[in-house]
C-alpha positions in Angstrom: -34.7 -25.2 -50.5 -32.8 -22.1 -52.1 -33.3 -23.0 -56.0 -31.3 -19.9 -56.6 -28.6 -21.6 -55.3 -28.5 -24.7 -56.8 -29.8 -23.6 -60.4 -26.5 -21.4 -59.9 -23.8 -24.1 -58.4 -25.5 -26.5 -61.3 -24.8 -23.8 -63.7 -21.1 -23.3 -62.3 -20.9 -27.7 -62.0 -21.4 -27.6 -66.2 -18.8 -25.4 -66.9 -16.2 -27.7 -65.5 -15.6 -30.0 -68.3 -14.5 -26.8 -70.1 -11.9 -26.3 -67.9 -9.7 -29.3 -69.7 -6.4 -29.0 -68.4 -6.8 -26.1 -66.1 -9.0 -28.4 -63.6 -6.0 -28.9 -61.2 -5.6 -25.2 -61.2 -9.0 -24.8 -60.5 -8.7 -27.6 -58.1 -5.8 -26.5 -55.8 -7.7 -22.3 -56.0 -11.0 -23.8 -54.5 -8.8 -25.6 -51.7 -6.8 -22.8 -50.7 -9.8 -20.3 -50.7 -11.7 -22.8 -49.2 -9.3 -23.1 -46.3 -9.1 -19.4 -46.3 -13.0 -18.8 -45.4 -12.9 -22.1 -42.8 -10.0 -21.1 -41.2 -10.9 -17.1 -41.2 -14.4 -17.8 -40.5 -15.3 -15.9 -43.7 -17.5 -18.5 -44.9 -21.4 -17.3 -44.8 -22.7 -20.8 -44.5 -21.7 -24.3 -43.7 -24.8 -26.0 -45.4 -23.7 -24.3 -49.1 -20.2 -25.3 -48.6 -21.2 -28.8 -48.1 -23.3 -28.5 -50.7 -20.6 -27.0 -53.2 -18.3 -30.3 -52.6 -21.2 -32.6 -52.8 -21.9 -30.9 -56.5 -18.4 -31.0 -57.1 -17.2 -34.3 -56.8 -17.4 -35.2 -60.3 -14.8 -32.1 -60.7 -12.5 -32.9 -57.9 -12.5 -36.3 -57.7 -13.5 -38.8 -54.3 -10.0 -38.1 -52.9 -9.9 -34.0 -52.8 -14.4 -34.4 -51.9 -13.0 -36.6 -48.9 -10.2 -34.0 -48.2 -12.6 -30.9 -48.5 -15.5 -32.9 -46.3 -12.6 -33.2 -43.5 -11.9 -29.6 -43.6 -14.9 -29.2 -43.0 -15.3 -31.6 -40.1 -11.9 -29.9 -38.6 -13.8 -26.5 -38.2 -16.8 -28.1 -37.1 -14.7 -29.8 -34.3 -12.7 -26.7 -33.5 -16.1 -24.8 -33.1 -17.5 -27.0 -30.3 -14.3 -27.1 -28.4 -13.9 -23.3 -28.5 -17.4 -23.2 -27.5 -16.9 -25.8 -24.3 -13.4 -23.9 -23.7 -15.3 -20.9 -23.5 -18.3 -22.5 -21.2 -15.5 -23.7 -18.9 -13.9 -21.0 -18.6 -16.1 -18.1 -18.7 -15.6 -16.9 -15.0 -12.3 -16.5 -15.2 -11.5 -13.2 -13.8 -8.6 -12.4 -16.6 -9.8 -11.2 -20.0 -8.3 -13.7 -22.4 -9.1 -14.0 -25.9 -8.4 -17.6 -27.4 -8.9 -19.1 -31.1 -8.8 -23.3 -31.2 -8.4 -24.8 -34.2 -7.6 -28.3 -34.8 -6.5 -28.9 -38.3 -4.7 -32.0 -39.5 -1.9 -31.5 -41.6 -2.4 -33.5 -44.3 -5.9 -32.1 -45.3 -4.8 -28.6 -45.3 -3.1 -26.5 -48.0 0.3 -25.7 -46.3 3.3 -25.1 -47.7 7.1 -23.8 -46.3 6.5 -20.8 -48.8 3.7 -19.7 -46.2 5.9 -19.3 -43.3 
């Protein structure tokens, strides 16, 4: 186990309730940034991330942990396909670059204003 870690994400967990009001500010920044490192592949590791939102729920709520979980699950399910595309298609004689990704919608921070 990495007690570093956790002593620290319990440290960050007790600050919450001193948030008040600003919680849904908080809320929406660690779901965009979130999305950010999934969908940039920025994040360092799955396991803490999981971990985080686990930690978190009390914070967020059940209905943005479930949200965030299925984020999660959306990259993990855009990773094995790229990685079976790729297996697939790996003799191809063209170079090709492709990036899969299979978000849904309504579990991801999108708005007009990002277009």
């Amino acid at each position: 186990k990495n007690y570093k870690f956790e002593s620290a994400l319990e440290a960050v967990t007790s600050l919450a309730p001193l948030l008040g009001d600003g919680i849904e500010d908080f809320t929406r920044t660690y779901v965009e940034t979130l999305a950010a490192r999934l969908l940039f592949r920025t994040s360092r590791h799955g396991g803490a991330e999981i971990a985080t939102i686990g930690s978190l729920k009390n914070v967020f709520g059940g209905d943005c942990r479930v949200r965030l979980s299925r984020m999660i699950n959306d990259i993990a399910i855009s990773h094995r396909l790229q990685r079976h595309f790729d297996s697939e298609y790996s003799q191809v004689a063209v170079p090709y670059e492709t990036l899969v990704l299979v978000p849904r919608y309504v579990t991801w921070p999108v708005s007009a204003s990002d277009y």
